[in-house]
C-alpha positions as CSV (number, residue, x, y, z in Angstrom):
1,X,114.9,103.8,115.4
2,X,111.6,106.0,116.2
3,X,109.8,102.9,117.7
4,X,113.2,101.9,119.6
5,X,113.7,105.6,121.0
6,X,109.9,106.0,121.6
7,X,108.6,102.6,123.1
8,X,111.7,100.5,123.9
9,X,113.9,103.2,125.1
10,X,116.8,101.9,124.4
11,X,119.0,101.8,121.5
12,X,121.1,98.6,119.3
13,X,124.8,99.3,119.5
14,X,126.0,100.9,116.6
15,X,122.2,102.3,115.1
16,X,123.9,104.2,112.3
17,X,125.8,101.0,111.0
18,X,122.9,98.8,111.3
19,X,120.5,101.5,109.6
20,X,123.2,101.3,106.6
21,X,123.0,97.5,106.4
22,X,119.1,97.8,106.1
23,X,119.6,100.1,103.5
24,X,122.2,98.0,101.1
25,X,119.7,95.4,102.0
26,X,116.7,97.2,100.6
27,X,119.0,98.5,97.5
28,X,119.6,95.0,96.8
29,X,116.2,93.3,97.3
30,X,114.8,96.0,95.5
31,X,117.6,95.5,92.4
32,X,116.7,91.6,92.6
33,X,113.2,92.2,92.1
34,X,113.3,93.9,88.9
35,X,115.2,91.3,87.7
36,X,113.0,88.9,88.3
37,X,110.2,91.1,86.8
38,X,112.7,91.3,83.5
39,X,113.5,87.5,83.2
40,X,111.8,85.3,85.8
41,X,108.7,86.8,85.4
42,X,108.3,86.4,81.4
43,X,110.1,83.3,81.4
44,X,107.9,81.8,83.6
45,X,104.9,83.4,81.6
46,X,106.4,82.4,77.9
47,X,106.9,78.9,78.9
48,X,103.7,78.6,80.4
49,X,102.3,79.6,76.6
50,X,104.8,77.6,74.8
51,X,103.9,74.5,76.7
52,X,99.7,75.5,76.7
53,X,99.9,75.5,73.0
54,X,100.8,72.0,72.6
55,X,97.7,70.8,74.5
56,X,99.1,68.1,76.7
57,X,97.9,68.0,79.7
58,X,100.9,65.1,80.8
59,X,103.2,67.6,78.9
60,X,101.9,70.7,80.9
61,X,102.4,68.4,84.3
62,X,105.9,67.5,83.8
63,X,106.8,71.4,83.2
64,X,105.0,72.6,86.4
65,X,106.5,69.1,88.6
66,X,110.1,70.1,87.1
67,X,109.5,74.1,88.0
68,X,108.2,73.4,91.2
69,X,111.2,71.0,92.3
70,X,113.9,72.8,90.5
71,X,113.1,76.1,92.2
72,X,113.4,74.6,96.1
73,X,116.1,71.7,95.8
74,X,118.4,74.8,95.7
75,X,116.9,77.2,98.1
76,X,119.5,78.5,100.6
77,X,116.9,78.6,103.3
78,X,115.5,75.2,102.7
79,X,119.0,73.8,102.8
80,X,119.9,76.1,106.1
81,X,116.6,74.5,107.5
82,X,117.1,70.7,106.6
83,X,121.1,71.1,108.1
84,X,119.7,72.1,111.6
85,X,116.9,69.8,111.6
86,X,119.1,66.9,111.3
87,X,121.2,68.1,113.4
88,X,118.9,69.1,116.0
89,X,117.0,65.4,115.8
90,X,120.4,63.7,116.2
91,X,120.2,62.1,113.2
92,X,116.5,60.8,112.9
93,X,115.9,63.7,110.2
94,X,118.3,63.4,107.4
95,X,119.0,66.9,105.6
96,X,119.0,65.6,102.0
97,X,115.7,63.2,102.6
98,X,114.1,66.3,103.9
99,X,115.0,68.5,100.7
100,X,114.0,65.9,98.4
101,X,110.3,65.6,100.4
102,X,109.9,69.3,100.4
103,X,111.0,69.8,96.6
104,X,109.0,66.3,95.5
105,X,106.1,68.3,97.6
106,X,106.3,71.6,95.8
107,X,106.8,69.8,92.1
108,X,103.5,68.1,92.8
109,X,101.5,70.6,93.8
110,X,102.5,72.7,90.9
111,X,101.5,70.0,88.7
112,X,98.5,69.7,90.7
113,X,97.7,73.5,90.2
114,X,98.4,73.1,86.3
115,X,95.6,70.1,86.3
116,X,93.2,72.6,88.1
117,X,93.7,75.8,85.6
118,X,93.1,73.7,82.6
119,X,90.4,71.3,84.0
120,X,88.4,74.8,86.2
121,X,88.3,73.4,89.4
122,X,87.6,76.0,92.0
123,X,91.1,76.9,94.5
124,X,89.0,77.3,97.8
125,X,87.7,73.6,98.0
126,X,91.4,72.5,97.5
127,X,92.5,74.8,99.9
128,X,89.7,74.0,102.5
129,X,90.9,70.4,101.8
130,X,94.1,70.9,102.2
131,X,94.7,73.0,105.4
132,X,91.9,70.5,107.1
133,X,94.9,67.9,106.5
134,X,97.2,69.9,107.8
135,X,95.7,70.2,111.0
136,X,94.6,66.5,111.1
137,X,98.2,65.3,110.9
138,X,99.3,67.7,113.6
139,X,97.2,66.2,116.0
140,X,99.4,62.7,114.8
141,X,102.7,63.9,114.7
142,X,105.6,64.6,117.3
143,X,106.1,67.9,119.0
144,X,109.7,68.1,117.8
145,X,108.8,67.7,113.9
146,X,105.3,70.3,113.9
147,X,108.1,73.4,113.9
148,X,110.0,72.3,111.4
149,X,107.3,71.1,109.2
150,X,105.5,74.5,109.3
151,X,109.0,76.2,108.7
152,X,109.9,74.1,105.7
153,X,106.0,75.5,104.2
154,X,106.9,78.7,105.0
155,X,110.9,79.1,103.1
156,X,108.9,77.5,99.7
157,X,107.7,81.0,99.8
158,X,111.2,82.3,98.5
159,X,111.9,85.3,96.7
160,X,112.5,83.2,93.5
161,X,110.1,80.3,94.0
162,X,107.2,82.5,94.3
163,X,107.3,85.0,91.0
164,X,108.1,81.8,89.0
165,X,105.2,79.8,90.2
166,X,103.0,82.9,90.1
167,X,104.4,84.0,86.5
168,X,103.7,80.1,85.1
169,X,99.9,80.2,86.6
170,X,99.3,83.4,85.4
171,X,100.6,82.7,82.0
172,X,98.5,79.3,81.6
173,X,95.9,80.6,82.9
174,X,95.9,83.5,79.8
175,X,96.7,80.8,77.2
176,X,93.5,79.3,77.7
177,X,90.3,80.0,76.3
178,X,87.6,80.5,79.0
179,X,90.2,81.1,82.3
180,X,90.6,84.1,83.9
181,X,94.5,85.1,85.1
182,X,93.0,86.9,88.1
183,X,90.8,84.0,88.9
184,X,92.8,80.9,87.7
185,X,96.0,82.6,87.3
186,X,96.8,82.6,91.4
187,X,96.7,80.1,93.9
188,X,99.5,77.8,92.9
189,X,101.8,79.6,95.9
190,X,99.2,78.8,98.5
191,X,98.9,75.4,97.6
192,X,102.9,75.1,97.9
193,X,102.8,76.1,101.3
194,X,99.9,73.6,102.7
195,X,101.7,70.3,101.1
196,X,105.1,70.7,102.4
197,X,103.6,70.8,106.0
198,X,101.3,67.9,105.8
199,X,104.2,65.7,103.6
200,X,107.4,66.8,106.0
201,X,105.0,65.5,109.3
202,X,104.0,62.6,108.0
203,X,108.1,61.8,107.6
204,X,108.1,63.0,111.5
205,X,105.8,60.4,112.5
206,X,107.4,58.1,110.2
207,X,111.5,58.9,111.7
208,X,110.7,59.2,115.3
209,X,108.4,56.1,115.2
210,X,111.0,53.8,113.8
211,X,114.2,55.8,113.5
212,X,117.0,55.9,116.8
213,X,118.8,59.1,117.3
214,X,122.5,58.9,116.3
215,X,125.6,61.6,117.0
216,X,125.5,63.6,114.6
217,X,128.5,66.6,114.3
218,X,127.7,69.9,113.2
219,X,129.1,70.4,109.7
220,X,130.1,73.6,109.8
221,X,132.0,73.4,113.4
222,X,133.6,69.9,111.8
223,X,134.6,72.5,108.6
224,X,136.2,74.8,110.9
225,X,137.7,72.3,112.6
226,X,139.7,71.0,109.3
227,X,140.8,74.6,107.9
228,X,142.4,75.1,111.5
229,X,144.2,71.5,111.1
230,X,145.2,71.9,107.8
C-alpha cells in the first residue's frame, strides 16, 4: 500500500479487503509449510534411507522416477497450464499428453539426480549441459510453444514438488558414506526445471510440424453451459 500511495499514486479498490486476503493467504501458506516440514519433509528424508540401505541403485531409480511423477501429474498449476495450452493451440497441444511429458520429465530427472548422488558426479556440468539444450531447442522450436514450455519448468517448482524432491536428495545424500547433504544433497530441483523446457519444446516442434489445429471448446464455459441447461 506504501509503494502504491508513494510511487503509483493511486490506490486498488477496496485496499483494506485485499490487504485481508494477503493476510489469510500468508496465514495459510505459512500453516502449509510446517506441515510439510512435519510430514513431507521426513517422509521424503526416511524413504530416501529406507531405500539407500538396500543398495540398489535400479531400486533407488524407480523411487526417485515414481516421486518425481507422482508429485506433478496432480499439480493444480500444471493442470491449469496444460487446459489453456490446448485450448489456446486449438487443439494441436493436447492437455493430458502435456501432463504426462512434464511428469515423465520430472520422474526422470529425479532418477537421474539419484544416479548422480550415489555415483559423485559433479551438478554444474549437468547443469551447464542442460540449460545449453535448452537454448539450442529454442532456436528450433515455434514461437507459440517457447512460453508454455518455459512455464510448464517453472509450476514443477510447486510448493509440494519442491520440499519432497529436496527432502529425498538430502536424505540420500546422508545415507551414503563419502556425500555431503550440502554438496550432493541439492540440485535435484534445478535439474527439474531445465528438462521440462527442453522435453515440452521438442513436442512443440513435433505438434505444430505435423499436427492441424482443431475447434476446441473451453471446458469450463461448456461446464457452465450444462449446469444452466440442466
Amino acid at each position: 500500500m506504501f509503494f502504491q500511495l508513494l510511487v503509483l499514486q493511486s490506490l486498488p479498490d477496496d485496499p483494506l479487503e485485499l490487504m485481508l486476503g494477503l493476510a489469510i493467504v500468508a496465514v495459510g501458506i505459512a500453516l502449509f509449510l510446517q506441515g510439510l516440514e512435519l510430514s513431507i519433509f521426513p517422509v521424503g528424508k526416511n524413504l530416501a534411507n529406507q531405500f539407500a540401505r538396500k543398495g540398489s541403485l535400479p531400486i533407488l531409480m524407480m523411487f526417485g522416477f515414481s516421486i518425481g511423477f507422482a508429485a506433478v501429474i496432480a499439480e493444480p498449476a500444471l493442470i491449469a497450464v496444460a487446459d489453456q495450452a490446448q485450448l489456446i493451440s486449438q487443439g494441436r497441444v493436447n492437455g493430458l499428453t502435456l501432463r504426462l511429458i512434464v511428469a515423465v520429465s520430472v520422474g526422470a530427472v529425479v532418477a537421474l539426480g539419484i544416479m548422480r548422488t550415489v555415483l559423485g558426479w559433479p551438478i554444474q556440468k549437468l547443469m551447464i549441459a542442460g540449460y545449453l539444450g535448452v537454448l539450442l531447442v529454442t532456436f528450433f522450436a515455434p514461437a507459440e510453444i517457447v512460453g508454455l514450455a518455459y512455464d510448464s519448468g517453472g509450476v514443477t517448482t510447486n510448493i509440494v514438488t519442491v520440499p519432497l524432491v529436496a527432502a529425498l536428495g538430502i536424505g540420500l545424500a546422508s545415507s551414503i558414506a563419502g556425500r555431503n547433504p550440502l554438496r550432493d544433497g541439492f540440485g535435484l530441483v534445478g535439474l527439474a526445471v531445465m528438462v521440462p523446457m527442453i522435453t515440452v519444446q521438442l513436442y512443440g516442434i513435433w505438434v505444430y510440424q505435423f499436427s492441424e489445429a482443431q475447434p476446441v471448446l473451453d471446458t469450463s464455459i461448456a461446464k457452465t453451459t450444462s449446469h444452466w441447461i440442466s
